[in-house]
C-alpha positions in Angstrom: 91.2 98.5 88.3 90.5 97.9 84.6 86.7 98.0 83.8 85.9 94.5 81.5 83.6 95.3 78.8 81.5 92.4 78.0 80.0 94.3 74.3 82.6 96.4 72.7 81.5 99.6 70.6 83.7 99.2 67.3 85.8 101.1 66.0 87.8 101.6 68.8 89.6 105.5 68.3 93.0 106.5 67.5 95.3 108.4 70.0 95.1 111.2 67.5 91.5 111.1 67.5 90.9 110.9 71.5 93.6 114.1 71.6 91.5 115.6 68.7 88.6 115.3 71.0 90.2 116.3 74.4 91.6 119.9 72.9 87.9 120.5 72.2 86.6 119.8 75.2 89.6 121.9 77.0 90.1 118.7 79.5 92.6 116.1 79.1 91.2 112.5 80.1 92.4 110.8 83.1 95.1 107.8 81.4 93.3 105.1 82.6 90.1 106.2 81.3 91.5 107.0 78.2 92.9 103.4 78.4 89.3 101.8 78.4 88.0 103.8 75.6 91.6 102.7 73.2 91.1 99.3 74.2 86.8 99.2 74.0 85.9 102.4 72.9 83.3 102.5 75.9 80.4 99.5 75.9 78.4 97.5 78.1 80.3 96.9 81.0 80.5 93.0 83.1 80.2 95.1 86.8 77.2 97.8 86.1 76.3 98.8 89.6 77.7 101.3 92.3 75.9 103.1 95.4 75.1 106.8 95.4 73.8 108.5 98.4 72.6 105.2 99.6 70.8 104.3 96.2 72.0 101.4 93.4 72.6 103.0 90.0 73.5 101.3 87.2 75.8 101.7 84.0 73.7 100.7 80.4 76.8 101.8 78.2 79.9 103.8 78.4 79.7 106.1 76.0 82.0 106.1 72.9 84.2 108.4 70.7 83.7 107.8 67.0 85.2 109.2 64.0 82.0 109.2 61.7 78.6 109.5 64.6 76.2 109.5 61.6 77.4 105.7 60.0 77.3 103.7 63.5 75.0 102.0 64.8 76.6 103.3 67.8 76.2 106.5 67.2 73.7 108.0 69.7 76.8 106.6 72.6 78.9 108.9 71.6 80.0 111.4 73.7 79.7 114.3 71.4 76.6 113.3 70.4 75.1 113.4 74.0 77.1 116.6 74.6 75.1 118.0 72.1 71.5 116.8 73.5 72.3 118.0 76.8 74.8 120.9 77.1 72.8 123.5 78.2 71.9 121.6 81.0 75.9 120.5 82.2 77.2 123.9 82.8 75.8 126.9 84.7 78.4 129.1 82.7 76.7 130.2 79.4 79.8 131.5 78.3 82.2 128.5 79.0 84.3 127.5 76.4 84.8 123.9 76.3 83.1 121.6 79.1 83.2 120.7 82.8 81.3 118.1 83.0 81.7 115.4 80.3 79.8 112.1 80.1 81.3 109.3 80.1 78.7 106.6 81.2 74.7 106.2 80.1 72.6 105.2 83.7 69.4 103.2 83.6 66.7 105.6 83.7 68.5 108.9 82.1 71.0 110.2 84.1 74.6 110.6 82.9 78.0 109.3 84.6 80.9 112.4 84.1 84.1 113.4 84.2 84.0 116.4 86.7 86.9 119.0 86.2 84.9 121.9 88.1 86.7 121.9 91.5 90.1 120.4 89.3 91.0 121.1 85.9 93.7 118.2 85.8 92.2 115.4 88.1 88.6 115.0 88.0 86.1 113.5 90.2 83.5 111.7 89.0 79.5 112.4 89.6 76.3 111.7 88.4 74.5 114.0 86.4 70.5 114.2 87.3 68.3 114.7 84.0 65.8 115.1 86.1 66.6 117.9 88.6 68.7 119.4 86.2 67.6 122.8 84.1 69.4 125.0 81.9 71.9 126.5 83.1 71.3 124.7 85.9 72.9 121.4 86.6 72.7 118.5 89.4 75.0 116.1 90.1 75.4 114.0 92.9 79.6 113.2 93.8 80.7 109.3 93.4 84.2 109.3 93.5 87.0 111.2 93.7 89.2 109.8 90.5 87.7 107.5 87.9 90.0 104.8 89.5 88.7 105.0 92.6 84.9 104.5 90.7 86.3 101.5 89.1 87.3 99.9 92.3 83.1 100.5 93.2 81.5 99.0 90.7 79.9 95.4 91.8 
């Protein structure tokens, strides 16, 4: 299902540049994913809430990819940007090359929506990311879905 973005985050990014990105991160996006950010580059989306463990969450803003963070009013949604704030606190690998979890989506209240390639390195699950309980070194996520698509087909 195709996630409608009701506020688009402009520029939307090249294929070049979401490849640029993905060989530094060491993943490689799930397509229709990679879709959404082509065609929105991330944004405010029309369905914001899904159920975890039996409690509503909701989306504020996929996050972007941008070419220049620094000139965009935008820039704190991009993902890079948030990688930076937080990546001590997505891996319990200090020597990790690349990531394993990778936001995607900012939740109301601080938490993080990712991209979980732990358990798969080509099909990732998605989870929740808990700034909260998590430490560094030391992260905790909560599972939501087992592909991006199937998250999609939660939202409400």
């Amino acid at each position: 299902m195709e996630v409608q973005i009701e506020k688009e985050i402009i520029p939307t990014p090249s294929r070049e540049l979401i490849e640029k990105e993905e060989k530094m991160w060491g993943i490689n996006l799930p397509a229709p994913y990679k879709d959404m950010l082509m065609k929105t580059n991330g944004g405010s989306p029309v369905k914001k809430e899904f159920i975890v463990k039996g409690r509503m969450r909701m989306i504020t803003t996929f996050l972007c990819v941008l070419e220049d963070t620094e000139h965009s009013t935008n820039g704190c949604y991009d993902i890079d940007v948030v990688l930076t704030q937080i990546e001590d606190r997505l891996t319990d690998n200090e020597d990790l090359v690349g990531c394993e979890l990778l936001p995607i989506a900012e939740l109301f209240a601080g938490d993080y929506l990712c991209l979980d390639y732990r358990a798969d390195k080509n099909t990732p699950s998605v989870c929740v990311w808990s700034h909260e309980e998590s430490g560094e070194l030391d992260p905790v996520t909560y599972q939501v879905a087992g592909s991006f698509d199937e998250f999609t087909m939660m939202l409400q």
